[in-house]
C-alpha positions, 0 to 999 in steps of 0.5 A: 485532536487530529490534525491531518486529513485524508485526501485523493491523490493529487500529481503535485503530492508526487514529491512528497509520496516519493518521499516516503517511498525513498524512505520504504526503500531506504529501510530495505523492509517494505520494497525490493524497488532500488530506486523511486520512479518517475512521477511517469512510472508511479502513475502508469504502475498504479491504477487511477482509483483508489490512490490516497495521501493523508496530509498534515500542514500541507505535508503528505505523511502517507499514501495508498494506491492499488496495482492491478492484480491482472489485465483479465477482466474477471479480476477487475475487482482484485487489486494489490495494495501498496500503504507507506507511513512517514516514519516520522509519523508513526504511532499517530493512527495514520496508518488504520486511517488509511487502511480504513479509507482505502478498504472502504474506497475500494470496495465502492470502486467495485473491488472484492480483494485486496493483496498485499505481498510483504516481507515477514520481518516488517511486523508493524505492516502485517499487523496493520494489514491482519487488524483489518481482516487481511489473512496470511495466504502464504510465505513465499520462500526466497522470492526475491533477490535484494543485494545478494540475498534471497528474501521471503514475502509474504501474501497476505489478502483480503476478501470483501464481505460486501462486494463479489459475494 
């Protein structure tokens, strides 16, 4: 039986989602980011559609949100896509759920690709992302820079057979 939902992001999710990103940071495989933002920053940084939190007893174990690929109008419907999973929740299908969700959501929101830039080794990320029909555009090399070494990302990107056809 499932016991949790998925909900629209709500301001007091903050803590929780902040949460959780620590936890992507603190993993040094799902972020270059050091440090969580202010609530101020998240919410600036992310676009107001398409920002999701799977609650379970009160307790946000996951979220997505999507980043604006550019400020031109002609890719107002290309966004990159950021998912995190509580570890603690892992292998309970929150993270298809979300994936799911947040396809669905955002291509009624008007939205005909979804990126997502991901490090090669954080395997169970690039598989969630391939399961819905993301497909590897490129490994950039040594893109950035994490405590003195030099890290691939990968590009991975999804195109809507709904939406921009």
């Amino acid at each position: 039986m499932q016991t949790w939902e998925i909900r629209n992001f709500e301001k007091n999710n903050y803590s929780d989602v902040a949460r959780i990103y620590q936890d992507g940071i603190d993993s040094r495989n799902a972020t270059f980011q050091k440090e969580v933002p202010t609530f101020e920053a998240w919410d600036a940084k992310y676009l107001d559609a398409c920002r999701f939190v799977v609650v379970e007893d009160g307790t946000v174990i996951g979220w997505s949100a999507l980043l604006p690929f550019s400020g031109m109008p002609s890719y107002r419907g290309v966004a990159e896509l950021s998912i995190y999973i509580d570890p603690s929740a892992a292998g309970k299908g929150i993270g298809s759920a979300l994936m799911g969700h947040t396809i669905t959501e955002s291509e009624k929101a008007g939205f005909w690709t979804l990126q997502s830039l991901i490090f090669p080794e954080n395997k169970a990320s690039i598989a969630l992302h391939k399961k819905f029909g993301f497909k590897t555009l490129c490994v950039h090399e040594k893109l950035g820079e994490m405590e003195g070494v030099f890290r691939d990302v990968a590009l991975l990107e999804r195109r809507s057979v709904i939406v921009g056809k």
